[in-house]
FITI-615027 format. One record per residue (C-alpha): residue number from 0; x, y, z; residue in one letter. Coordinates in steps of 0.25 Angstrom, whole numbers. Example, Ala and Ser with C-alpha at 12.3 -4.5 7.8 and 13.67 -1.06 7.14 Angstrom:
2
NODE  num     c1     c2     c3  residu
NODE    0     49    -18     31       A
NODE    1     55     -4     29       S
//
This chain:
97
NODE  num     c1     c2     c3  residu
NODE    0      6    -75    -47       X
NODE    1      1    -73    -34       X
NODE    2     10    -71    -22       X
NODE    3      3    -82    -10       X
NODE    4      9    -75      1       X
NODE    5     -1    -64     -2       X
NODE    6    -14    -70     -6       X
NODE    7    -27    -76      4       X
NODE    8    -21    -88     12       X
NODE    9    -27   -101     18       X
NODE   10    -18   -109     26       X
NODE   11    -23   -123     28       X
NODE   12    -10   -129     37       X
NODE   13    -16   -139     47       X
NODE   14    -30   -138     41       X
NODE   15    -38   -152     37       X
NODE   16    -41   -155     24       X
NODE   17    -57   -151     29       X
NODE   18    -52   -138     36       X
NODE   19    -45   -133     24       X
NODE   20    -56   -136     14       X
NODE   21    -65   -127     22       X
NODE   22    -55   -116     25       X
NODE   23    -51   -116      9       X
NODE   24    -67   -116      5       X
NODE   25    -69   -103     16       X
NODE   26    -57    -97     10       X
NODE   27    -59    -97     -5       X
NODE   28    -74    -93     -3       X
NODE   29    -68    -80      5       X
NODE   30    -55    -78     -5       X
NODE   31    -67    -77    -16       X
NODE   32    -75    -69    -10       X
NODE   33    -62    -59     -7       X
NODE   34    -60    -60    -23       X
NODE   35    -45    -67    -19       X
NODE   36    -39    -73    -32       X
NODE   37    -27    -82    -25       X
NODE   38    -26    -85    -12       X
NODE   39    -16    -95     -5       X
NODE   40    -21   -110      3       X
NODE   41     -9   -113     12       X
NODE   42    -10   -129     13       X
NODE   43      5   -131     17       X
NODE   44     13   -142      8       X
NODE   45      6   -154     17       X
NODE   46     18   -158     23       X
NODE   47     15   -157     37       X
NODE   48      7   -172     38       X
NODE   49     11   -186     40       X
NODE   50      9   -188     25       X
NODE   51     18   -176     21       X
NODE   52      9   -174      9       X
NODE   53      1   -162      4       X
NODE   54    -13   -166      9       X
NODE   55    -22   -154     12       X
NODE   56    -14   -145      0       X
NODE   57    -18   -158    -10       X
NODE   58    -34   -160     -3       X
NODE   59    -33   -143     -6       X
NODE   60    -27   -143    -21       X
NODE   61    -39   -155    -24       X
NODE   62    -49   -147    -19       X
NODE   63    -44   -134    -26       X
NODE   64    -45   -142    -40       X
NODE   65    -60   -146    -36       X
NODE   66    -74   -141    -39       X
NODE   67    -77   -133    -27       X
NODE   68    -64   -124    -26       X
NODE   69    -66   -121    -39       X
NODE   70    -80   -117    -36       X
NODE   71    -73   -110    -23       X
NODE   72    -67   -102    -34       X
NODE   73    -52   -109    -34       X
NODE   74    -47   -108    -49       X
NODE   75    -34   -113    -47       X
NODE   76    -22   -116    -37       X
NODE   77     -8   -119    -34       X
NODE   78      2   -122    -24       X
NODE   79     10   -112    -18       X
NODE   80     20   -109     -6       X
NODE   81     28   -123     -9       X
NODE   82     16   -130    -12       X
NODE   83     10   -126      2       X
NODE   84     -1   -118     -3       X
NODE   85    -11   -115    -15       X
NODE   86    -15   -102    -20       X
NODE   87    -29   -103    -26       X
NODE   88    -34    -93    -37       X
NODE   89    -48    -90    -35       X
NODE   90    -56    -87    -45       X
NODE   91    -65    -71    -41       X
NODE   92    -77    -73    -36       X
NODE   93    -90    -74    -47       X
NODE   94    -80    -78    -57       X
NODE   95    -86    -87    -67       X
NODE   96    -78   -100    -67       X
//
């Protein structure tokens, strides 16, 4: 397994649910493109709202499962640094799915 202190980071703190989905697309297509494997999406454990519950991190692992991640070459996820991050396997770029 990959150490995530030293793979490509995105840290989403104090991002809207439309801010983090732009930055995550942007980032993904550039990680590609650089041939990165794993790289680290720092959401936070969502604690810090009136709610207390995991909202961006849960809107981000839904649209990791959906169609257009994986067409933005996400094969797979899971949560890291006590729940407050993913690390994304990408998939190289012209791979055949």
């Amino acid at each position: 397994m990959h150490d995530p202190n030293s793979l490509p980071e995105l840290d989403l703190h104090r991002r809207t649910w439309a801010e983090a989905e732009r930055l995550v697309r942007h980032a993904l297509h550039t990680w590609r493109r650089q041939g990165v494997e794993s790289a680290v999406i720092v959401t936070g454990r969502g604690y810090g709202n009136a709610r207390q519950e995991p909202v961006l991190r849960t809107k981000l692992e839904h649209w990791l499962d959906a169609a257009e991640a994986r067409g933005l070459g996400v094969r797979s996820w899971r949560r890291v640094a006590r729940e407050g991050a993913l690390e994304i396997q990408l998939a190289r770029p012209g791979a055949v799915r």
